[in-house]
C-alpha positions in Angstrom: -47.6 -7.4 84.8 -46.7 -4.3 86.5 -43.7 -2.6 85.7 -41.5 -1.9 89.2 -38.1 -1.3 88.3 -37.4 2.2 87.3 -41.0 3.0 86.6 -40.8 5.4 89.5 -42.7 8.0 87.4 -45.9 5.7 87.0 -48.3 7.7 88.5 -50.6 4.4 87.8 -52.6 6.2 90.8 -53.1 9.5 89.0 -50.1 10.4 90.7 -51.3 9.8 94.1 -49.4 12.8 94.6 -52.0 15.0 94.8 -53.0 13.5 97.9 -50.8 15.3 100.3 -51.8 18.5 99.1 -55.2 18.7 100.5 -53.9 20.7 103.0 -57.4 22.6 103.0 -60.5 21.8 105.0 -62.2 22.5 101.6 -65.1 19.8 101.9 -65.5 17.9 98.5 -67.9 15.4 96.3 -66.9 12.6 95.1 -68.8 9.3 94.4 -71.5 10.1 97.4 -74.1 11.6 96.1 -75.1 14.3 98.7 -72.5 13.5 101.3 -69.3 15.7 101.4 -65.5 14.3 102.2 -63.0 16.7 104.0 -59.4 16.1 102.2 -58.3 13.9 105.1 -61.2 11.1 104.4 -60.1 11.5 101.2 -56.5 10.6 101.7 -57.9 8.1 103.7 -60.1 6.7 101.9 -57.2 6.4 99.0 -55.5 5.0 102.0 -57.3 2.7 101.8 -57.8 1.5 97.9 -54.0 1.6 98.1 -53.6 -1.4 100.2 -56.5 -3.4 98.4 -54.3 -2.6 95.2 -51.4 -4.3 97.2 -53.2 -7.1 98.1 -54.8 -7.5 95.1 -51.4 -6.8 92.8 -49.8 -9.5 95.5 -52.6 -12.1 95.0 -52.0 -11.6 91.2 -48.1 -12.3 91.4 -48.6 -15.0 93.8 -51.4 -16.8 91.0 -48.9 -15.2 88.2 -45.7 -17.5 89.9 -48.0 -20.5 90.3 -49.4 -20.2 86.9 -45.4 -20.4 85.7 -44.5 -23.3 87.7 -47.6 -25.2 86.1 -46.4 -24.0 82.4 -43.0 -25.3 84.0 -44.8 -28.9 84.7 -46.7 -28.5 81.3 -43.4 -28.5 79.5 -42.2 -31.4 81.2 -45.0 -33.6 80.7 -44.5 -32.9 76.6 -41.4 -34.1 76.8 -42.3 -36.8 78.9 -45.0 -37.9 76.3 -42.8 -36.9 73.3 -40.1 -39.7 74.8 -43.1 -42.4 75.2 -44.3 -41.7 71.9 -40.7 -42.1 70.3 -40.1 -45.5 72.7 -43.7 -46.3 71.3 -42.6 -46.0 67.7 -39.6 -48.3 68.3 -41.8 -51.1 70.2 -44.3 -51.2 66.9 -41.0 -51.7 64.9 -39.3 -54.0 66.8 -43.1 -55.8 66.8 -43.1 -55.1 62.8 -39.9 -56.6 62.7 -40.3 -59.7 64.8 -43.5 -60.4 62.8 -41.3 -60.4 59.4 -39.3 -62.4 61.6 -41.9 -65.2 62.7 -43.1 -65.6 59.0 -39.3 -66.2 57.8 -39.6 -69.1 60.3 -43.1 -70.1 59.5 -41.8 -70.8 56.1 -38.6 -72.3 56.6 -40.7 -74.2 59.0 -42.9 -75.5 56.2 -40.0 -76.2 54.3 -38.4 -78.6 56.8 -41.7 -79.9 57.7 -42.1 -81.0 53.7 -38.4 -82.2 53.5 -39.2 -84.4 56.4 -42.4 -85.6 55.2 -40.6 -86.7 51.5 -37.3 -88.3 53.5 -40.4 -90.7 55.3 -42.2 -91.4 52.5 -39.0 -92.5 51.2 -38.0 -94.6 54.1 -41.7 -96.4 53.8 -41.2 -96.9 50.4 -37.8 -98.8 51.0 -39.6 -100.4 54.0 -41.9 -101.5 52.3 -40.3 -103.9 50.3 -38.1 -107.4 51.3 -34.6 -107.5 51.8 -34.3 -109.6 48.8 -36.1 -107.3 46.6 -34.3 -104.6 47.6 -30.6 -106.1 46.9 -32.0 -106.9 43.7 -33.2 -103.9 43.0 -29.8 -102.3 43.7 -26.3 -102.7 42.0 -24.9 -103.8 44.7 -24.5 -104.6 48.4 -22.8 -101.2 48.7 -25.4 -98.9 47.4 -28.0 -100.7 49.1 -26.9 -99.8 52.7 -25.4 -96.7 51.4 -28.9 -95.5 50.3 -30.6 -96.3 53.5 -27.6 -94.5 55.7 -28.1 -91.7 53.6 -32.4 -91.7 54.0 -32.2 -92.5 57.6 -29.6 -89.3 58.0 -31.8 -86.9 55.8 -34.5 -87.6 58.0 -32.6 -87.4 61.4 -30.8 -83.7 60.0 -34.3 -82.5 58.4 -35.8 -83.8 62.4 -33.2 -81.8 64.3 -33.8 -78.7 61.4 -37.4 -78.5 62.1 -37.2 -79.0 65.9 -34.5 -76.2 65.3 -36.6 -73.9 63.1 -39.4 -74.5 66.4 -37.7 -73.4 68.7 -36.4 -70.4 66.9 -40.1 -69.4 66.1 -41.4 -70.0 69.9 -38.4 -67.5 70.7 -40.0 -64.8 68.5 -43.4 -65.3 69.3 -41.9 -64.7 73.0 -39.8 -61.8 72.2 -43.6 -60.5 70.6 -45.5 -61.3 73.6 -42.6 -59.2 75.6 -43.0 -56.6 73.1 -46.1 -56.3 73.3 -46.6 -56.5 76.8 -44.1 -53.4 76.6 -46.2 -51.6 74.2 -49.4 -51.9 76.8 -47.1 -50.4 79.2 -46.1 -47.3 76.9 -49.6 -46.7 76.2 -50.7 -46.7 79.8 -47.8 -44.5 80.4 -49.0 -42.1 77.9 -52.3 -42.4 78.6 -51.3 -41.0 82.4 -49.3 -38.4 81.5 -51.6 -37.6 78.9 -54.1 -37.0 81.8 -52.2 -35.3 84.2 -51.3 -32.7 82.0 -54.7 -32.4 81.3 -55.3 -31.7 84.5 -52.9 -29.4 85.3 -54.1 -27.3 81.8 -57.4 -26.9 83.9 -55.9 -25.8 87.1 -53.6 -23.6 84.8 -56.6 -21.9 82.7 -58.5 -21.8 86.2 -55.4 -20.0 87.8 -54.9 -17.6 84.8 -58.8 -16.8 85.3 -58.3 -15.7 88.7 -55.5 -14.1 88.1 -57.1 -12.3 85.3 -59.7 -10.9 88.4 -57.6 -9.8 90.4 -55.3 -7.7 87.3 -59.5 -6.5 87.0 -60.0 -5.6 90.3 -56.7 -3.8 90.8 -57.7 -1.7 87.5 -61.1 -1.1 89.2 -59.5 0.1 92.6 -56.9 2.2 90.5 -59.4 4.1 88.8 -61.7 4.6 91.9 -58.2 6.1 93.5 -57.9 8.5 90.4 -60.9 10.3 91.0 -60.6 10.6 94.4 -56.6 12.1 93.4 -58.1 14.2 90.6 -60.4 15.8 93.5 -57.4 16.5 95.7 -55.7 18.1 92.9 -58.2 20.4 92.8 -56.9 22.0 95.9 -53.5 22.1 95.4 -52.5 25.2 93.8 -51.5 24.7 90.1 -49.4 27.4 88.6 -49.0 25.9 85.4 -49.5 22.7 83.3 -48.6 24.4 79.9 -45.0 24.3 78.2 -41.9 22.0 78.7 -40.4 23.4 81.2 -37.1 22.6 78.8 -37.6 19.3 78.9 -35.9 17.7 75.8 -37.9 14.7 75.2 -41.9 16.1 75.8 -42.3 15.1 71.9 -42.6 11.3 72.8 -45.4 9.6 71.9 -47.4 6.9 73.7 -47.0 3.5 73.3 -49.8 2.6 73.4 -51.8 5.4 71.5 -49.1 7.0 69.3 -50.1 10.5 70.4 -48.0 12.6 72.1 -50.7 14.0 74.4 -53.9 12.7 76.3 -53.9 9.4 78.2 -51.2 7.1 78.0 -52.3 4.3 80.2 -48.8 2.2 80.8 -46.9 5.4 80.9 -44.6 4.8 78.2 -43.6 7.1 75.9 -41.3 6.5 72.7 -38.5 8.7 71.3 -36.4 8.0 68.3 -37.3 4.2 68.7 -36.2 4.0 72.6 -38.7 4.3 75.8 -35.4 5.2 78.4 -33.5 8.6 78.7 -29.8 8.9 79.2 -30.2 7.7 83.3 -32.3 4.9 82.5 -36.1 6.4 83.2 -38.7 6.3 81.2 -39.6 9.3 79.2 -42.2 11.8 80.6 -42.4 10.1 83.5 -41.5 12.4 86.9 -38.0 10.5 87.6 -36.9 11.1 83.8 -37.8 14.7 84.5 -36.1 15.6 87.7 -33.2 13.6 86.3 -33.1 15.7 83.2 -33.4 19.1 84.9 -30.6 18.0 87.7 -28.0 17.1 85.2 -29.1 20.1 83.6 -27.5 22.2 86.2 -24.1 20.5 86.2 -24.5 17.8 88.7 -24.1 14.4 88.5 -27.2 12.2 88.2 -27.1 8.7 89.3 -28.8 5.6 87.6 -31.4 3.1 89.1 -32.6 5.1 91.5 -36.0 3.0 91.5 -39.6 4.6 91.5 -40.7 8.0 92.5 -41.1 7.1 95.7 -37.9 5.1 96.5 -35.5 7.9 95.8 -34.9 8.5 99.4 -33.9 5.4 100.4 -31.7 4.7 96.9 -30.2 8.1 97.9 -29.1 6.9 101.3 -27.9 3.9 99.8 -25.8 5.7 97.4 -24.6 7.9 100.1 -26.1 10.9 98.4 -27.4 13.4 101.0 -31.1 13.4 102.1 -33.2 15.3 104.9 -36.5 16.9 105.7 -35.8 20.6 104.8 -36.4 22.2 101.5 -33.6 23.5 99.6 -33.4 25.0 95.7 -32.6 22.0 93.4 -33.0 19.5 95.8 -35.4 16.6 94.4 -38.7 16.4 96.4 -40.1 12.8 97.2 -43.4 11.7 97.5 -44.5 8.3 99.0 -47.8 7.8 97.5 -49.4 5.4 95.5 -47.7 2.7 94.2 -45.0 4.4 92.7 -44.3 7.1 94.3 -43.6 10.5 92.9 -40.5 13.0 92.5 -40.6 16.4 91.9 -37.9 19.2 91.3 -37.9 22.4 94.3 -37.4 25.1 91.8 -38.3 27.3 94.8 -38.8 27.9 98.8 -41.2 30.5 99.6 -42.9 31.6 103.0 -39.7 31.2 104.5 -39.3 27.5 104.1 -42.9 26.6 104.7 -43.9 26.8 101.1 -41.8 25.1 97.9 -42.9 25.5 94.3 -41.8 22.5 92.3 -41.9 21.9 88.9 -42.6 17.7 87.7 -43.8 15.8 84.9 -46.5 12.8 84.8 -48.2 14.2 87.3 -51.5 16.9 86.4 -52.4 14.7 83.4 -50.3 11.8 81.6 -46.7 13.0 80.5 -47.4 16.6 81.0 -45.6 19.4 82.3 -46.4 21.7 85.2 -45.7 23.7 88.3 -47.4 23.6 91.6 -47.1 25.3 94.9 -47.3 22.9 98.3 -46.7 23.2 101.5 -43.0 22.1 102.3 -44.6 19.3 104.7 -46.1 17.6 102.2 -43.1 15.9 100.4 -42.1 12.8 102.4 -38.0 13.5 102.0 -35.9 15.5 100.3 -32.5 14.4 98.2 -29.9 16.8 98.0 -27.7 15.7 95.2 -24.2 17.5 94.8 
């Protein structure tokens, strides 16, 4: 992602800065072969590259804030599934359980069914034989018809038991069924969110792959823009790019490389385990800088004052005096690039046509120098008190 806030410094353009400089006619060559550029169709041509970065750094956010939402809707469907799988796990218990269930009745079942079939074996048995045989065969009148009440009701409780016990076990097998049924459901439900996450993992992969291009592009475009920068450098007069300039922090090192010189491709440098001065900006960068050097002179120095190329318009908003004239100390303001850039007037020559300024980030990555420009070339000045 690119950084915005604060990173006023990053120069991600070379430090389009250079741009406005070509105030000569000076014709140059860059990227054509035999045919020479005059600084203006340079500038333009940067122009140019600087709105296909936009569009191509907009595309990227726009596929960057889709890509989110579909992580968003990725989440969701987990938790979806993980809740089907957990009501899934209870169904198959409940179905584990009714089955213990249906075999507990099965058996009792069984039982009933045998102590049915012994009460009528009994009952043919007495049946069988004739009154007289069986009030002989009995002590007495009593026991007789006791014995037969007591048969005829063992058979009647063990028939109302078993019709009991068959109805209990067509209840479970129901219950199972329903179960079931529900489990069928689950698994369909699964099985669809199952596939439309799927599907949104492919439209996710093929948005991070596009998003991916454009991030490509935009490096492609940037570095085209660089040269044509580093070429309108070359007519800009450079005093010097040697030395601090009293800069406390130019012992940083990169991020990304560990160095403290050469290129440092995010523009982030580390001291004592921290990437932000006392204001806020990143080391090395051109707002840390001018920060840095107008504290240095007793004024006060505001925070989030935004890129480079924003200082103006924070300024205004801070009520901090802003204009179109050079002064000594005032903080000159470049709109270019991305970014922007921001430079310190150390000095108005020519009778206010000329300035010399002194900035950071800007010749090469994180480096100190001085240049001399015509006063125009700045896009607004800050005068801070």
């Amino acid at each position: 992602m690119l950084h915005i806030t604060n990173k006023h410094h990053k120069k991600i353009i070379l430090i389009a800065a250079a741009i406005v400089f070509a105030v000569s006619p000076v014709l140059v060559y860059v990227n054509h072969g035999a045919k020479a550029e005059t600084s203006e169709e340079l500038r333009n041509r940067a122009k140019a590259l600087e709105e296909q970065i936009k569009q191509n750094n907009a595309a990227a956010e726009q596929l960057a804030n889709e890509a989110d939402g579909l992580k968003r809707k990725i989440g969701e469907l987990d938790a979806q599934i993980t809740g089907v799988n957990a009501q899934i796990q209870l169904t198959n218990v409940k179905l584990q359980e009714l089955e213990i269930k249906l075999n507990d009745a099965q058996k009792e079942l069984d039982r009933q069914k045998e102590l049915l079939r012994a009460s009528v074996v009994a009952l043919y048995k007495k049946g069988g034989a004739s009154g007289v045989e069986l009030i002989v065969g009995s002590d007495s009148f009593t026991s007789y018809f006791n014995e037969q009440t007591y048969l005829e009701r063992l058979k009647s409780g063990v028939q109302d038991s078993t019709e009991k016990v068959i109805a209990l076990k067509q209840q479970i097998q129901a219950q199972k069924e329903e179960q079931k049924s529900l489990l069928e459901q689950q698994k369909a439900q699964k099985d669809s969110l199952a596939s439309a996450k799927s599907e949104r993992q492919q439209i996710l992969s093929d948005t991070q792959g596009r998003e991916a291009e454009y991030r490509e592009r935009t490096k492609k475009l940037v570095a085209d823009q660089r040269k044509i920068f580093e070429e309108l450098l070359l007519r800009s007069r450079v005093v010097t790019s040697v030395g601090s300039g009293g800069y406390p922090w130019d012992s940083a090192t990169c991020a990304v490389t560990g160095r403290t010189n050469g290129d440092c491709w995010d523009y982030e440098w580390i001291y004592n385990g921290g990437r932000l001065d006392p204001w806020g900006y990143y080391y090395r960068n051109c707002t840390s800088y001018v920060a840095w050097r107008i504290a240095s002179t007793g004024r006060d120095m505001y925070r989030q004052m935004g890129n480079g190329g924003q200082w103006v318009n924070s300024a205004r908003a801070k009520g901090i005096p802003t204009g179109n004239s050079p002064r000594v100390g005032a903080a000159a303001v470049f709109s270019i690039g991305y970014y922007g850039h921001v430079a310190y007037v150390e000095e108005v020559l020519d009778g206010g046509s000329k300035i010399r300024i002194s900035e950071y980030n800007f010749v090469q990555d994180g480096i100190y120098s001085e240049r001399i420009m015509s006063s125009s070339v700045p896009s607004g000045y800050v005068y801070f008190q």
